[in-house]
Legacy VTK file of the C-alpha trace (Angstrom):
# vtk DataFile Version 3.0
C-alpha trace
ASCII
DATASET POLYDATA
POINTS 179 float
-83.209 169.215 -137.378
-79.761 168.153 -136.857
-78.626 164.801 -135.043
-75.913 165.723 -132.802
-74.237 162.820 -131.647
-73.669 162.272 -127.891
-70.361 162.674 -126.361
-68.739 159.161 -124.825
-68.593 158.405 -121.200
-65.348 158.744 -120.869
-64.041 159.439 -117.720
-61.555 162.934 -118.130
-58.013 163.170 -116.654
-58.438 165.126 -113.486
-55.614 167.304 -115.177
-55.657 171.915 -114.562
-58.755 172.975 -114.841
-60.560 169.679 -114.619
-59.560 169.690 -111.170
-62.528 170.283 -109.205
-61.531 170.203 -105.785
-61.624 173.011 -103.274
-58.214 172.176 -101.986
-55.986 170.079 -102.671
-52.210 168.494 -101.214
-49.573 169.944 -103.490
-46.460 167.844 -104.381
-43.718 169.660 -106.201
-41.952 168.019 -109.677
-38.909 167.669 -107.407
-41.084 165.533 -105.120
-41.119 168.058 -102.657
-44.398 168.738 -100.507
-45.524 172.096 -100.861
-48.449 171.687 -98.584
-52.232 171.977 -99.179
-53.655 174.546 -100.822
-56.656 175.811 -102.928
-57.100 174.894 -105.885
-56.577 178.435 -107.812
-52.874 178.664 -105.957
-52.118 174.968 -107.000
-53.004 176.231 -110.637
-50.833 179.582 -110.444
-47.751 177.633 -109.309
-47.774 174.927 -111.623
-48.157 177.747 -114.353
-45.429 179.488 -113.097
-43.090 176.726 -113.577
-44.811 175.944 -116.985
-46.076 172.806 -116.402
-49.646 170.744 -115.319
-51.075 169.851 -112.392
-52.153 166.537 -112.308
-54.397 165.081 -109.548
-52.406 161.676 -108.761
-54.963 160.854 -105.524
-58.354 162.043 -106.337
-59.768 159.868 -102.809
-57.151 160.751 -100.531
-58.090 163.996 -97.821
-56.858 165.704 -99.274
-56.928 164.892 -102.929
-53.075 164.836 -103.526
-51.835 166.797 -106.616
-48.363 166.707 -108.708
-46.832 169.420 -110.579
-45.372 167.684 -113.850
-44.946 168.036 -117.433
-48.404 166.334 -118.334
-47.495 165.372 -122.228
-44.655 163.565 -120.864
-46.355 161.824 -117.907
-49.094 160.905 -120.766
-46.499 159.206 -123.287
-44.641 157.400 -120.772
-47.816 155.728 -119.127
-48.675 154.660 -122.897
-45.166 152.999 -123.420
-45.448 151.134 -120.106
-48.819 149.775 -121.358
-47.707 148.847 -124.390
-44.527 147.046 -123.258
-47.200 145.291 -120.352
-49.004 143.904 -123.625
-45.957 143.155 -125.489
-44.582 141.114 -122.543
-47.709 139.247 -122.025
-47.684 135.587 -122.728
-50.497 133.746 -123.605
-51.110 129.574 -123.336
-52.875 128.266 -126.449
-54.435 125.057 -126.158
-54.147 123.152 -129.179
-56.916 120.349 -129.498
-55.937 116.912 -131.359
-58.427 114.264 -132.171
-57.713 110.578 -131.489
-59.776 107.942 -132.498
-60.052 104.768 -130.495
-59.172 102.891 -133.398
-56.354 104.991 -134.754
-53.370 103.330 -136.647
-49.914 103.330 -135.754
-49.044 106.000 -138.538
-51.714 108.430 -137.540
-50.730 107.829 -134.024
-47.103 108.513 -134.375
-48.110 111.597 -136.751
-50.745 112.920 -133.973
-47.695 112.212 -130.913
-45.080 114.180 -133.120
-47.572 117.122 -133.709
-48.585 117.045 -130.108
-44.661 117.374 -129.243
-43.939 119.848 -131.392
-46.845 122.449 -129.809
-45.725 120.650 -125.712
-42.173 121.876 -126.936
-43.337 125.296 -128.335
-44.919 125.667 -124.529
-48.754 125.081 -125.729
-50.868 122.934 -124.082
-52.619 120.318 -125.908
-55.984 118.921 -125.334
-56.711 115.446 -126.616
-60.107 114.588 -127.661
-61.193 110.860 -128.616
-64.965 110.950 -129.259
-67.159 107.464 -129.534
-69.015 106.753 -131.883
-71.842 104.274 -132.292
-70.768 100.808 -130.376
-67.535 101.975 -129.674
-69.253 103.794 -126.442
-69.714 99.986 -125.357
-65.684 99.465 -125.254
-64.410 102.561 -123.226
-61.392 100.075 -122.294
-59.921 100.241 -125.849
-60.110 104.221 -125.974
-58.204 104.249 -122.667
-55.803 102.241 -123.459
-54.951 104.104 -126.180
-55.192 107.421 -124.565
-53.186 105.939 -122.091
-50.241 104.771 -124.415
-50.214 108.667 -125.724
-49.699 110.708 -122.502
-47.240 107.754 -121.713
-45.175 108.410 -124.718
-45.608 112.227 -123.828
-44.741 112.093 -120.341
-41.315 112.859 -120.825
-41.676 116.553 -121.650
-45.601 116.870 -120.683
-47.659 116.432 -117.408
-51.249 115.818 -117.497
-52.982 119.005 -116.384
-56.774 117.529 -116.601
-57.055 113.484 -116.226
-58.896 111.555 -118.546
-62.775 112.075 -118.179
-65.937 111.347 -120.356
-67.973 114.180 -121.142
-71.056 112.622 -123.315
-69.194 110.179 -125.629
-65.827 112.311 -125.746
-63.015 111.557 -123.513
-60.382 114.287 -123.160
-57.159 115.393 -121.685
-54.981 117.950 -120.974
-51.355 118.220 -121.560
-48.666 120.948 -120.744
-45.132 121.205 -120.481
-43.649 119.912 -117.568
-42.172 122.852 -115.196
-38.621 121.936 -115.253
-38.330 122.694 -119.373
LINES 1 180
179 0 1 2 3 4 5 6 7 8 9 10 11 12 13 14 15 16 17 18 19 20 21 22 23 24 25 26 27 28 29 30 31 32 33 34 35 36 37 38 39 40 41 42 43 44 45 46 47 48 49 50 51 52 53 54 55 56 57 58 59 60 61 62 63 64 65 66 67 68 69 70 71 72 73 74 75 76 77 78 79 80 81 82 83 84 85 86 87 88 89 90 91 92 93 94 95 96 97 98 99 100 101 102 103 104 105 106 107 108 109 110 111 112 113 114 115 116 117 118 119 120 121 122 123 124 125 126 127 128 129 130 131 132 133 134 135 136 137 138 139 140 141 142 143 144 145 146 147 148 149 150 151 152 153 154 155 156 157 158 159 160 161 162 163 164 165 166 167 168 169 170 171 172 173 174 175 176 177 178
């Protein structure tokens, strides 16, 4: 026996004869309205000017059809959709690790990567996580933390404050509106 693989749900284009409707409002490709009509007479006219008829308001009452070059309509709904995506933007959020005990060279590396990605229009989310007895001086961590986002504060604002969740404290940074 052969395995004959099911089709896709897809829903189809309600496009000629996929139109199922008894009748339907017909809208010429000059924009004219032509009126409603069956189905069948929708079919024959778009024929007779040699292009589709393409259902562009299935829930309407009637269900409102256009007579247009389908192919066309098709390609240019694709290029929209692709120039949609193409214009999108999307925010990264770059994390960073502090330490509460961090030296002043890994600081100053860790603020100049952190303005680089604030400058590139990234967010950045700071993470200092406590270990051991460090937990017992949360004052130290802050005050660090504190002396970063004010060095940043010139080109960043703080989206999320500084909170502890477990023995991490984070933050969120992101370019100020006005850049």
């Amino acid at each position: 026996m052969r395995y004959i693989k099911p089709k896709r749900n897809v829903p189809e284009e309600l496009v000629n004869e996929n139109i199922h409707f008894r009748e339907v409002m017909v809208i010429d490709s000059d924009g004219n309205r032509l009126g409603v009509m069956s189905r069948r007479a929708a079919l024959d006219k778009a024929a007779d000017e040699g292009l589709d008829l393409f259902c562009v308001a299935p829930n309407a009452q009637p269900p409102v059809c256009k007579i247009l070059d389908y192919g066309k309509y098709h390609f240019n709904e694709q290029k929209k959709a692709r120039e949609a995506k193409r214009n999108q933007h999307v925010t990264e959020v770059k994390p960073l690790r502090l330490s509460p005990v961090v030296d002043v060279g890994d600081f100053e590396t860790k603020l100049r990567h952190a303005r680089e990605w604030i400058e590139d229009g990234q967010k950045v989310r700071i993470d200092m996580k406590f270990r051991g007895r460090m937990i017992t001086r949360k004052e130290v961590g802050e005050s660090v933390m504190n002396e970063f986002i004010d060095k940043m504060s010139d080109i960043a604002q703080v989206d999320k404050k500084p909170a502890m969740e477990g023995n991490t404290m984070s933050v969120v940074l992101s370019p100020k509106k006005g850049k």
